[in-house]
C-alpha positions in Angstrom: 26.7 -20.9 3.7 23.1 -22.0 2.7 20.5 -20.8 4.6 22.6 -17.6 5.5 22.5 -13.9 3.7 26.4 -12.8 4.4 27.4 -9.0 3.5 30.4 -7.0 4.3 30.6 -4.2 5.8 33.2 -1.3 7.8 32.8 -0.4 10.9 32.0 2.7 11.9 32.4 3.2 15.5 32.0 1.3 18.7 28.7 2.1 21.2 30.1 0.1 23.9 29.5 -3.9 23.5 27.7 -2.6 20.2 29.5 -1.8 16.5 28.1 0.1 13.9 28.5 -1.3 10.6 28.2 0.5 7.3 27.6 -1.9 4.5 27.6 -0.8 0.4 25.3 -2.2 -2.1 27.5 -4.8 -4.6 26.8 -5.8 -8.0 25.0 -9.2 -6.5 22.5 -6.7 -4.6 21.0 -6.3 -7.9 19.8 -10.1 -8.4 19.1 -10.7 -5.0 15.4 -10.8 -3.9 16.1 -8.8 -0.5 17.6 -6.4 -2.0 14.7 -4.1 -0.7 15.4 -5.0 2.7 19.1 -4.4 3.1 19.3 -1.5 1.5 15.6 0.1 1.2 14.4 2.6 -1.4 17.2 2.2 -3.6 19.8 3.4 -0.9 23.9 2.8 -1.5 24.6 2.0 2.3 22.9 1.3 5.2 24.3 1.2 9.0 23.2 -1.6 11.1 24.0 -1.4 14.9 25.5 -4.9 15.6 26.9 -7.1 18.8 30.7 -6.5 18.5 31.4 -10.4 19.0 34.9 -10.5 17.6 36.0 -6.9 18.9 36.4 -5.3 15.7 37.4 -1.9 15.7 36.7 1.0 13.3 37.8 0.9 10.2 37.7 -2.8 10.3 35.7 -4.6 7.2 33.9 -7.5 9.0 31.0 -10.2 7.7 27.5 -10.4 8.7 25.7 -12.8 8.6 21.5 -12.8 8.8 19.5 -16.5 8.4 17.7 -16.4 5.5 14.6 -17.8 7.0 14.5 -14.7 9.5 14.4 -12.7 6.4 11.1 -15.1 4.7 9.4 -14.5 8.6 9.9 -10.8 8.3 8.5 -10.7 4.7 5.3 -12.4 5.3 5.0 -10.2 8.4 5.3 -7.0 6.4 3.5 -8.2 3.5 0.7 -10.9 4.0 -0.5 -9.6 7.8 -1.5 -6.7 6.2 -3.1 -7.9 3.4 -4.8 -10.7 4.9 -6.5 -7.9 7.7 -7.6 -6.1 4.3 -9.1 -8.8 2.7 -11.0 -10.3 5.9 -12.2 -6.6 6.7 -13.3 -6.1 3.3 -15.3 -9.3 3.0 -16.6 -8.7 7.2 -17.2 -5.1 5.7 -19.5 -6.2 2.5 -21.3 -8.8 4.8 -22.1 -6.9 7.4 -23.8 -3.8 5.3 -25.7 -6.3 3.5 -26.5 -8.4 7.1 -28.2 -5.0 8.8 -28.9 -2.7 6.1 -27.4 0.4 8.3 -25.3 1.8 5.3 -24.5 1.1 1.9 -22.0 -2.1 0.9 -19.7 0.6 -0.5 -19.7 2.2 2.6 -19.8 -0.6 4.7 -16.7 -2.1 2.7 -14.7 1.5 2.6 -14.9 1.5 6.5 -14.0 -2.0 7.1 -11.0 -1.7 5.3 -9.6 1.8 6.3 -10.2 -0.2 10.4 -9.0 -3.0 9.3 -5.8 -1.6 7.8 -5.3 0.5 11.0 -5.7 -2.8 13.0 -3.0 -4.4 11.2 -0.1 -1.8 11.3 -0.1 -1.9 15.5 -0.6 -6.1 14.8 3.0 -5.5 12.7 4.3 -3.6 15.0 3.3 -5.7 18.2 4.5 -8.6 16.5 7.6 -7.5 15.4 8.5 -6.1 18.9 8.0 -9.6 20.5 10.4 -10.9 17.3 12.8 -8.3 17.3 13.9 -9.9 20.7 14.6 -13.4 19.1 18.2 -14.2 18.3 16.8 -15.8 15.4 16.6 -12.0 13.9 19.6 -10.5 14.8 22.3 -10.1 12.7 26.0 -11.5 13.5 29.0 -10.1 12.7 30.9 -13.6 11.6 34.3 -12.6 10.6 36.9 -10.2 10.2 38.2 -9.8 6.5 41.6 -10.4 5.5 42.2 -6.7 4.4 40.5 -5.9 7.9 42.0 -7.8 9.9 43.9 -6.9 13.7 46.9 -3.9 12.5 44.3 -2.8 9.8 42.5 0.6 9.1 
């Protein structure tokens, strides 16, 4: 499945047209580049509330599926927003004590960045709201498992 990031997982329980999946960290976690993502600060298993499209029940091991690409958007929303509102501020920061003279270009570039920072955690967040409602980012549950199939758990 190119273009895909696929992961097992158990469900956990139903919350109505909803299933909570548990998924465990594999060997291949180790040598994948989202590995930080999945399964943040070095945690064994995350749970990801997920549409219960094939009516898996608990106890069932099921595949989900994420595009990759969603992942590469979600990255450079984390990680180059805020750094690009940091740099600009800094830069806006140093320019403008040096333009008016009010404080010193320490100062001015201190300030700039500490806003500028600020600015771009509620930009993250206002932008990932409007993207968290794109199908593009959810995650599917693609498949029931052999082991986890219907008479299973």
């Amino acid at each position: 499945m190119p273009g895909e990031i696929v992961n097992k997982g158990r469900v956990v329980e139903l919350e109505g047209p909803m299933a909570r999946v548990r998924t465990v960290r594999s060997e291949a976690c180790a040598m994948c580049a989202a590995r930080g993502i999945c399964h943040p600060f070095g945690q064994k298993t995350t749970e990801l509330l997920v549409k219960n499209t094939i009516q898996a029940r608990p106890g069932q091991e099921v595949q989900l599926v994420m595009r990759s690409s969603s992942l590469l958007t979600a990255s450079f929303l984390l990680y180059l927003v805020p750094l690009g509102f940091v740099i600009g501020s800094a830069v806006g920061g140093r320019f403008l004590a040096d333009a008016t003279g009010w404080f010193s270009p320490d100062t001015g570039l201190l300030v700039c960045v500490a806003l500028g920072l600020l600015i771009s955690f509620f930009t993250v967040k206002f932008l990932a709201r409007r993207l968290e409602r794109s199908k593009k980012f959810e995650v599917q549950m693609a498949q029931l498992d052999e082991a986890g199939g219907p008479g299973a758990g």
